[in-house]
N, C-alpha and C positions, 0 to 999 in steps of 0.2 A: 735369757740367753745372752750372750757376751761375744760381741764381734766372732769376727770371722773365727778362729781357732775354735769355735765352739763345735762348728759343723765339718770345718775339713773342706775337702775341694768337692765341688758338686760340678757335672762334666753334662751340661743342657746343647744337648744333641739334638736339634732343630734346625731346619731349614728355611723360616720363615722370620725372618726380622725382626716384624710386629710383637708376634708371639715367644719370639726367645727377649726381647728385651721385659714382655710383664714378667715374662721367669723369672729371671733377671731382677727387676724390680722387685717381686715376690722375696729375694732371698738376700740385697745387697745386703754389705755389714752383717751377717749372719753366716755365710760360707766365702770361700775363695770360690769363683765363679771361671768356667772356662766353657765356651759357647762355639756351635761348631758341627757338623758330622763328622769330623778325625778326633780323633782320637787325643787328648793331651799330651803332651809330649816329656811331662812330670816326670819325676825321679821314681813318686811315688803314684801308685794309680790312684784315681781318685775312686772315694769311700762310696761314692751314688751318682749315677745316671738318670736323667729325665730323658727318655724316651718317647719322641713326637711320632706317633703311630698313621700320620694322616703322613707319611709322606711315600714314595714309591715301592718301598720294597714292605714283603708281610711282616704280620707282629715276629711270627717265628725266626725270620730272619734276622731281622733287626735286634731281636733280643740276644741271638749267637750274633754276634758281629759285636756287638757291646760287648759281651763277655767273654771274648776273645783278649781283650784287652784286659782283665783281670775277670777269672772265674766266680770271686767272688764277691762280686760290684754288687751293692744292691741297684735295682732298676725300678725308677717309677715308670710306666707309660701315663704318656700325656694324649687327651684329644680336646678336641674344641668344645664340646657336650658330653653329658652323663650318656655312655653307650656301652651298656650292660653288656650284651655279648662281647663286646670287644675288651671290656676290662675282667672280664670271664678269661677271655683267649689268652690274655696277656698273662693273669695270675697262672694260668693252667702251662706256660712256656718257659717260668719260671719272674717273672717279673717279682717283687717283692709290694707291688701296691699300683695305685691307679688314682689319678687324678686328671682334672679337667677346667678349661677356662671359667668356669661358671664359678669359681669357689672365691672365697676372700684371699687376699695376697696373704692373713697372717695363719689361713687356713693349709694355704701352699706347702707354709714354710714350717708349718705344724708337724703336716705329710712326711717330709724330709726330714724334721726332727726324727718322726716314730721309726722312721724306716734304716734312720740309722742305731736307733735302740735294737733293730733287729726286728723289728716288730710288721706288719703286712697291714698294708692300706689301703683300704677299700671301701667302696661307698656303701652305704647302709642299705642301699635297694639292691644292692648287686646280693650281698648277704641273706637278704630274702631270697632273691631268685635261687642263689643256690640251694635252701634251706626247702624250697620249694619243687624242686626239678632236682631228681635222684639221677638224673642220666644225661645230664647237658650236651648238646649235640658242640662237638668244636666250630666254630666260625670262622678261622683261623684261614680256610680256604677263600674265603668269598675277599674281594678287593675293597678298598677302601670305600669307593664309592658304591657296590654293594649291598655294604656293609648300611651305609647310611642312606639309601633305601628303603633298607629291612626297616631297619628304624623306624619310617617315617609308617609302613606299613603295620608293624606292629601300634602303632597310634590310631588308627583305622582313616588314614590318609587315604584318595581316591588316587588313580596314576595322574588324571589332570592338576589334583593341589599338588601331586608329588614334582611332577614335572614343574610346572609354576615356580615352586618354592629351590628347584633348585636349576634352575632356567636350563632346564633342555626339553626335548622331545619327549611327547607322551611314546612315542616308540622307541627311541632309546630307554624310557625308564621299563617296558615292557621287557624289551632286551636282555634288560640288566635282571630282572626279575625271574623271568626264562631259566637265568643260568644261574639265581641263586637258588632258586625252587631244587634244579637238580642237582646244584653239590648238595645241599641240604637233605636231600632225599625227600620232597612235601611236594603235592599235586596243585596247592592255592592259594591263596592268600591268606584264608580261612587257618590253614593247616601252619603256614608261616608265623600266623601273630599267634596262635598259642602256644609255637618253642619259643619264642623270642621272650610271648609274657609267662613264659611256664607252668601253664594251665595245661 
């Protein structure tokens, strides 16, 4: 790969400092790089979007909001962790791939290569799960945080490690659990980590 002109302008729409500078780092010398939630203000739109899905608004939105700006952006979503349903929600809203902090920086920028081949990028376990689950329920509804409850429950976490691990109340995680049970349409926890594991 050969500087910048290789990849075009990549548009790392994050809100988080930290985590848009490894983008960042992930891709220097390799794309023309513009960091931000606005949009560039380019001549020309830029060829791919990194899309930080941990931030306030849903995947759905977020992904129209981006491609308002050019219909035909490709869009990675980004989260801090491998969170199948949510790289599920993203591909299913139209994103073109999915990646996450756990990966190598030349793994990132691998991501971003494929995706501007045209090609959809996605984790290997996500690809099971689909392969696995004929009717994936959307997730798309549930909030960020959620979202990353389910998570922890699908691992077969108790609500006191969940709470623990993500320092709040065992009653707020109940809460949160309450009302992901019923967008989800599932009665337990039981009934929860087998859509999540696709069993």
């Amino acid at each position: 790969m050969v500087g910048g002109e290789r990849l075009g302008l990549v548009w790392i729409d994050c809100p988080y400092p930290v985590v848009a500078a490894g983008l960042e780092e992930a891709l220097k010398g390799r794309a023309q790089l513009r960091v931000g939630q606005t949009a560039p203000i380019d001549a020309d739109a830029p060829y791919c979007a990194i899309f930080d899905t941990s931030g306030a608004e849903s995947i759905s939105e977020g992904i129209e909001r981006i491609r308002g700006v050019d219909p035909d952006i490709s869009i990675l979503a980004f989260s801090l962790h491998v969170d199948l349903p949510l790289a599920r929600a993203a591909l299913r809203h139209g994103a073109r791939g999915f990646i996450h902090a756990g990966m190598e920086l030349d793994q990132i920028a691998r991501a971003v290569e494929v995706a501007f081949e045209g090609e959809i990028v996605a984790p290997r376990k996500l690809l099971e799960l689909l392969i696995a689950n004929d009717d994936p329920t959307d997730l798309d509804d549930l909030t960020a945080r959620q979202r990353e409850i389910f998570q922890f429950v699908a691992q077969g976490l108790s609500n006191a490690q969940i709470a623990k691990s993500l320092f709040l109340s065992e009653s707020t995680v109940k809460q949160h659990l309450r009302a992901t049970y019923k967008v989800l349409g599932v009665s337990d926890r039981k009934e929860a980590a087998r859509l999540i594991n696709g069993r």
